[in-house]
N, C-alpha and C positions, 0 to 999 in steps of 0.2 A: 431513586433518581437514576436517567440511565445515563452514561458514561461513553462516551464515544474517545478512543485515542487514537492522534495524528500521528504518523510516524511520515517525516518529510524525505526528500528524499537525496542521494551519493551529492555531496559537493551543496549544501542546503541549510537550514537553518528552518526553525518553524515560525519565522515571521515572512518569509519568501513567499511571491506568488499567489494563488487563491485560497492559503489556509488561515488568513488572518480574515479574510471575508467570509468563508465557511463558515470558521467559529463564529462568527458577528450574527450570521442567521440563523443556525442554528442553535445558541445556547436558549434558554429561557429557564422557567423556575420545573420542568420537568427533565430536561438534559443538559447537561456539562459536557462540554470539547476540550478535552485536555493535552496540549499541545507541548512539547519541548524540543529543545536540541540535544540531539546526537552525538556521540565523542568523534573525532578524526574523521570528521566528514568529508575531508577531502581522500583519506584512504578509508572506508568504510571497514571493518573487519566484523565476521559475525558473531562471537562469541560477544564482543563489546556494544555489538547494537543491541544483541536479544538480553544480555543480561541488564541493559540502561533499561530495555523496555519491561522485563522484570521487576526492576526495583520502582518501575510507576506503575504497574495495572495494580491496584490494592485487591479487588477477588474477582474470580471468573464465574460469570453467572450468567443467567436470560438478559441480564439490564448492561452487560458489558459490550461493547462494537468496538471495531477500527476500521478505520480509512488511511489505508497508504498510497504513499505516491511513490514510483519508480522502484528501489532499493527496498524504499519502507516496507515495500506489498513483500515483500521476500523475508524482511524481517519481519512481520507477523507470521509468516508460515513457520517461520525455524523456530520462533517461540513457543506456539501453538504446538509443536510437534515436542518440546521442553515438556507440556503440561501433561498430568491426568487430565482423561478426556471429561469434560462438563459441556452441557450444552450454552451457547453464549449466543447473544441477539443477530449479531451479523456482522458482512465483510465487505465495505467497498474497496476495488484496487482499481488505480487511478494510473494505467501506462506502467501497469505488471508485466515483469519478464522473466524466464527461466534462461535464456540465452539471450546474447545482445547484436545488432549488426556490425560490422568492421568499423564502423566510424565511433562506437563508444569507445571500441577497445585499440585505437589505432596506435597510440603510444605507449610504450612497455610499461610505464609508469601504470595505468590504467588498466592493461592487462593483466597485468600481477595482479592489482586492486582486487579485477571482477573473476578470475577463473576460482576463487575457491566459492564464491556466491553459483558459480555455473555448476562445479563441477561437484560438489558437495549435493548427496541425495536429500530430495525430500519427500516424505511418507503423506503422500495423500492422502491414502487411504483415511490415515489416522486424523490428518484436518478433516475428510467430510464428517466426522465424527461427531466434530463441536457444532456443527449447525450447516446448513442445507440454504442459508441466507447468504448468497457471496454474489457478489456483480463484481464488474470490472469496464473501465470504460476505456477505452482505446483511439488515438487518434492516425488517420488514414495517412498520416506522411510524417509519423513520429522518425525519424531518423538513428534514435537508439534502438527504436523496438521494430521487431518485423512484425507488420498484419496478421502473418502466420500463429502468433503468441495468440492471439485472440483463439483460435481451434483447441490451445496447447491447455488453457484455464479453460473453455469446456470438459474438455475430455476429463482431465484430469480433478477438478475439483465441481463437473456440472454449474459452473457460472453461469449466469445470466448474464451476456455482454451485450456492449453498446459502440458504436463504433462513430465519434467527430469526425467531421471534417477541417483539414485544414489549422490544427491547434500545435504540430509538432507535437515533441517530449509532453504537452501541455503542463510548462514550467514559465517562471519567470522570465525565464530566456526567449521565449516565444512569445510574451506579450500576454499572458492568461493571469489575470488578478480576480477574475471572476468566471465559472461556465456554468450555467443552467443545470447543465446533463448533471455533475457532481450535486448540487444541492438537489435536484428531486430523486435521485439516486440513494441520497443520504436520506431524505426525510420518506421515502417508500421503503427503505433500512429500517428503519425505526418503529415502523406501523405492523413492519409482518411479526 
């Protein structure tokens, strides 16, 4: 069976937004979406997301995926980057950032939050490692993210990106319980 894990995303829960409808179309009796919450999601810290997401992937293999949103897409990289390299099905990221605009980080609170997420390296190299299957979808007036990120996961991990219009963060904050682009993004995941 293949196994897909959500990791949702800073300030979030995995009943928020369009991953309780993801999960709804994509499970069947050949794939499971396995969903949970996060510790201190209001202060994200990376040791304790990558190690939550640790103690759920049970093995990394061809039949294993993730789809993150925001944070999450960050926190499969630093996990990824934890493992001996194996190759694994694939990776959608859903408003991935390596750096954020002034408006996520505008209050100190948040800034402390995000600069070890920013300023903490991550070894590329060794993610294209696990697999060559990675998109990322991006929306045109995300306000956390610069459009610029979009070049940043080319470059660096050869993504395949996509770019909405109009969805923000595309979070529950924005009105997104459902987008197109994530489930055929996920179900063309699944078939390479």
């Amino acid at each position: 069976m293949k196994k897909i894990y959500l990791i949702h995303c800073w300030d979030g829960t995995s009943s928020d937004g369009w991953y309780p409808w993801l999960a709804e179309k994509i499970r069947n009796k050949d794939v499971d979406l396995i969903k949970f919450d996060m510790p201190n999601t209001d202060h994200p810290k990376i040791e304790e997301w990558v190690e939550t997401l640790n103690s759920k992937v049970d093995s990394l293999d061809d039949k294993t995926y993730f789809v993150g949103h925001s944070i999450g897409c960050q926190t499969i990289l630093r996990y990824l980057e934890t493992k001996e390299t194996t190759k694994i099905g694939g990776i959608l990221f859903v408003a991935p950032w390596l750096d954020l605009l002034p408006k996520a980080i505008e209050d100190e609170d948040s800034y402390n939050t995000a600069k070890p997420w920013i300023n903490t390296p991550i070894d590329f190299e060794k993610i294209k490692q696990f697999t060559n299957n990675i998109s990322c979808i991006f929306s045109n007036n995300d306000y956390f993210v610069s459009i610029d990120q979009e070049q940043e996961f080319k470059n660096k991990l050869n993504a395949k990106t996509i770019i909405v219009n109009n969805k923000g963060h595309i979070s529950q904050d924005d009105g997104v319980f459902e987008l197109q682009e994530i489930l055929d993004l996920t179900k063309e995941m699944l078939m390479q």
